[in-house]
C-alpha positions in Angstrom: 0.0 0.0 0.0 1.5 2.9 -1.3 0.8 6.6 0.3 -1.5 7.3 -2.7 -3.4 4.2 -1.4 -3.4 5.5 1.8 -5.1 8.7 0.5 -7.7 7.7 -1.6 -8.8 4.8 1.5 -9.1 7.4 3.6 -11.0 9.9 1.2 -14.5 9.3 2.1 -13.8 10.1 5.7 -14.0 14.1 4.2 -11.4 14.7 6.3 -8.0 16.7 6.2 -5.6 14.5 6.2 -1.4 14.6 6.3 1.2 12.9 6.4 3.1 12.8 9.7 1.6 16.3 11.3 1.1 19.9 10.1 2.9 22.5 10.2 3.1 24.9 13.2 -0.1 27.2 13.0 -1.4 25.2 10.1 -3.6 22.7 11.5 -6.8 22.7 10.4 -10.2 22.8 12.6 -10.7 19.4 14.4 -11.3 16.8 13.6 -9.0 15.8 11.3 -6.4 12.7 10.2 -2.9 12.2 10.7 -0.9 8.9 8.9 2.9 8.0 9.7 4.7 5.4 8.0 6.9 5.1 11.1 9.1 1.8 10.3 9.3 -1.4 8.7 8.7 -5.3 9.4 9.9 -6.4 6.3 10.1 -10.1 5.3 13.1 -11.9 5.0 14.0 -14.9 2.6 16.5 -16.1 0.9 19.1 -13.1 1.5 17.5 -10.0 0.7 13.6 -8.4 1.3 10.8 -11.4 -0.3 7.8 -8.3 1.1 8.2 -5.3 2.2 5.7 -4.6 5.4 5.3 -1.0 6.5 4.0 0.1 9.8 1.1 2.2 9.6 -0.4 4.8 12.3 -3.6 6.1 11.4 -4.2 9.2 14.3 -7.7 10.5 14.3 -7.7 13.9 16.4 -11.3 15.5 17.4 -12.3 17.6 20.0 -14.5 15.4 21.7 -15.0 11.5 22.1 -16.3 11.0 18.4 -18.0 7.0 18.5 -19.6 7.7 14.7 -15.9 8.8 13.4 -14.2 6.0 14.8 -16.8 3.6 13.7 -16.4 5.3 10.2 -12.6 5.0 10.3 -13.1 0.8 11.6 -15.7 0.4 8.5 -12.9 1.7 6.0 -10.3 -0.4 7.7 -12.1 -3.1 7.7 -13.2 -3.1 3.6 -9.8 -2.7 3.0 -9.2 -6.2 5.3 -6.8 -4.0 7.8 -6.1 -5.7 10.8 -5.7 -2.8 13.6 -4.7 -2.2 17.1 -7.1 0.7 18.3 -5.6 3.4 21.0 -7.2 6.3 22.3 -5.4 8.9 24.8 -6.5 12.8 25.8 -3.7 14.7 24.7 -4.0 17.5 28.0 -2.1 20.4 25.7 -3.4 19.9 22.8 -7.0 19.8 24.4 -7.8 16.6 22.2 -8.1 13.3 21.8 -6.1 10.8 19.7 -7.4 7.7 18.8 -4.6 5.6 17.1 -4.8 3.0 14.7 -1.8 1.0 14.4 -1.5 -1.8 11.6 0.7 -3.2 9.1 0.4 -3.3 5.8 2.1 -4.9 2.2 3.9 -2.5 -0.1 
């Protein structure tokens, strides 16, 4: 899954989206979606890289506990046949919560 994949998944959440964060002053109105390709898992074989796995955090930021965003976010995952680890956290500074989605996915 390439980061043009990653895009156009996450499209129909009408969200703004990045890659990694925005800059300083230029976040947008929550919510909105963050994704990191953060490192790799890759799959070994025969001397040199048989897949290449990326990690992949999907950060969905709102202002307040959002159930019907997250369930939208799970129902796109979960077309696209994402396993997920789902994290939430209030981030006290920021005045927001973060629910993270952490998967892997193929290259």
């Amino acid at each position: 899954m390439t980061c043009e994949d990653i895009v156009a998944m996450l499209a129909p959440m009408n969200l703004p989206l990045a890659y990694h964060h925005y800059a300083e002053g230029e976040a947008p109105e929550l919510p909105y979606l963050i994704y990191v390709l953060p490192n790799t898992n890759n799959f070994h074989a025969d001397g040199k890289v048989y897949a290449k796995i990326n990690a992949l955090d999907i950060e969905l930021y709102s202002a307040i506990k959002n159930p019907e965003l997250e369930a939208q976010l799970e129902a796109i995952l979960d077309e696209n046949a994402l396993c997920y680890e789902k994290t939430e956290d209030w981030l006290t500074s920021e005045k927001m919560y973060e629910c993270l989605y952490e998967m892997e996915v193929i290259q």
